[in-house]
N, C-alpha and C positions, 0 to 999 in steps of 0.2 A: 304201465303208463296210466291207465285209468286210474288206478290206486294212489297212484302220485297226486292226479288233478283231484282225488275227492277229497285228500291233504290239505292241500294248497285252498281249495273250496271250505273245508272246515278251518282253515288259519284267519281267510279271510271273513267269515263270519264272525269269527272271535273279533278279530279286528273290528268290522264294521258294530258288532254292539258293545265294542270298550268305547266307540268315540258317539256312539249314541249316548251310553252313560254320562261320560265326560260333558257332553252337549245339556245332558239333563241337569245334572250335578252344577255345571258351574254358568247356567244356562246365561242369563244376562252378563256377565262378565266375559264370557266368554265372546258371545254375539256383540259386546259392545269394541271388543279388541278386533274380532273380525270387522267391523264396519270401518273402525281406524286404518284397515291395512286397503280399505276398498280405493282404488285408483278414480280420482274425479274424472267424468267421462271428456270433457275439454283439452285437462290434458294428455289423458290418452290417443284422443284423436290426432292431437299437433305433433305426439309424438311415435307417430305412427313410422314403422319403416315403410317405406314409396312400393319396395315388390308386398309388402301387403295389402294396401291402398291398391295396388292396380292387381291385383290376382286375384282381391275378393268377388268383383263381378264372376269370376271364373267357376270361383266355389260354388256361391250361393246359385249362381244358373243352375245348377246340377240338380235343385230343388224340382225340377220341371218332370226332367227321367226318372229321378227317386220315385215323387210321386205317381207318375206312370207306372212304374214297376209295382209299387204298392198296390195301386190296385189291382194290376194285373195279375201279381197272384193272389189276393181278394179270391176276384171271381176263379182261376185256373185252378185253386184248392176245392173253392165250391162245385163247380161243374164236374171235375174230374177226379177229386178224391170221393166223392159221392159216387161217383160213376161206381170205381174202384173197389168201393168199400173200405176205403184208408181214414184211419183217426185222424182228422185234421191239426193242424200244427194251432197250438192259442197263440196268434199273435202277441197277444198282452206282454205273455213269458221273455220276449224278445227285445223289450223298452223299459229304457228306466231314465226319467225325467225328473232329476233329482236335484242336480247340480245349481238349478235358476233358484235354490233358496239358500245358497251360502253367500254368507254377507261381505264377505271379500271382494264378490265381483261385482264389477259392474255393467250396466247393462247390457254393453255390448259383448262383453264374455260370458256374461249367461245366453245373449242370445246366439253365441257362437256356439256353447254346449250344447242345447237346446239341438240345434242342428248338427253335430256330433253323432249325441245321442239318436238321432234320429236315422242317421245315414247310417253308422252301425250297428244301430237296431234293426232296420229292416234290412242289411246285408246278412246278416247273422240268421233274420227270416226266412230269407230266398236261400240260404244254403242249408238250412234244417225241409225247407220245403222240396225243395233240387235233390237232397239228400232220400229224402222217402220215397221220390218218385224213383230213382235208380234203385234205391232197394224195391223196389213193385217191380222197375221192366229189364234192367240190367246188372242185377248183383253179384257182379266178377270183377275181381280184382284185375288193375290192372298191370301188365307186365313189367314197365317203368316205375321206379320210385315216385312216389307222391311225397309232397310236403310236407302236406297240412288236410291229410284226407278228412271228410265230416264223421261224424260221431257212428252213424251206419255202414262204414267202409269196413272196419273191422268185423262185422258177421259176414262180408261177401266170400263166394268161395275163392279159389286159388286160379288165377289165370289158367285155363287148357285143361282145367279139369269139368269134360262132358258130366263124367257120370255124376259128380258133389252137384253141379247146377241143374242137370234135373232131376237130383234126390231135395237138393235144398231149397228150391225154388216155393213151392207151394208153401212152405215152412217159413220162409222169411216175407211173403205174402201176407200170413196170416198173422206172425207179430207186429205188420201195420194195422192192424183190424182192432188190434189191442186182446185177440185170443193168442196165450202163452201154453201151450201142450205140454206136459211133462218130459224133460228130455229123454232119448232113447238110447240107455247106456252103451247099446251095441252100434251107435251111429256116431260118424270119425267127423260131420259135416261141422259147422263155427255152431258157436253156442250163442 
């Protein structure tokens, strides 16, 4: 599975510098076609569907808790991965605010990306940050199927296995610390 997404990771990067090229190469011509295709905001607005017109107060309130959350793990990384001795998570790695410069949209779908970006950027933070802290206090799988486990779920040991959780414990501890030991051939625990 990893191998898959580092695939699919390498596709899209091709991708993303064939349309930087294209962007460079046919730069004005290009930008002037994208501006042609940009929707005037007038009549975007008039031709608005009514459940989106009355659902946006709904979205955009969410800005309130996001925020909230933001900081909140701000400081809960600072206080308590410090505590811990855990590598903290770079928020930076988590945002990408890119979208508000293509010339197609207009303002109010950049300002809708913009907010996109924002809400699953910092989702994607709290669950790499959520993610570290169970690998730190609780790294055991668990018995039920999961989904869409975070990227540290796969080194947790195996549900009911005592002995791998307190062989592996202090081991998956210390790859938050950012120290990696050489593996121990004779040891069956995740890698």
């Amino acid at each position: 599975m990893w191998e898959l997404e580092q695939e699919l990771e390498l596709e899209a990067e091709r991708l993303r510098a064939e349309c930087a090229q294209r962007l460079a190469d046919g730069g004005e011509r290009l930008r002037s076609g994208h501006k042609a295709m940009r929707q005037r905001l007038l009549p975007y607005l008039l031709g608005a569907r009514p459940a989106h017109v009355l659902t946006a107060p709904v979205i955009y309130g969410l800005i309130v808790p996001l925020a909230l959350l933001d900081l909140a793990l701000t400081v809960y990384q600072q206080v308590c991965f410090r505590a811990w001795g855990i590598e903290r998570v770079r928020r930076r790695e988590f945002f990408a605010f890119d979208r508000h410069r293509l010339g197609y949209l207009n303002l109010i779908e950049k300002l809708n990306c913009d907010y996109c970006a924002y809400a699953n950027g910092l989702i994607a933070y709290a669950r790499e940050v959520a993610g570290r802290t169970e690998q730190y206090w609780c790294p055991v799988r668990h018995a039920a199927r999961m989904s869409a486990p975070h990227r540290h779920y796969r080194q947790f040991v195996p549900y009911g296995d005592a002995e791998a959780y307190r062989r592996e414990l202090p081991i998956l501890r210390r790859r938050l610390r950012g120290d990696r030991p050489p593996p121990d051939p004779g040891q069956d625990g995740p890698t």
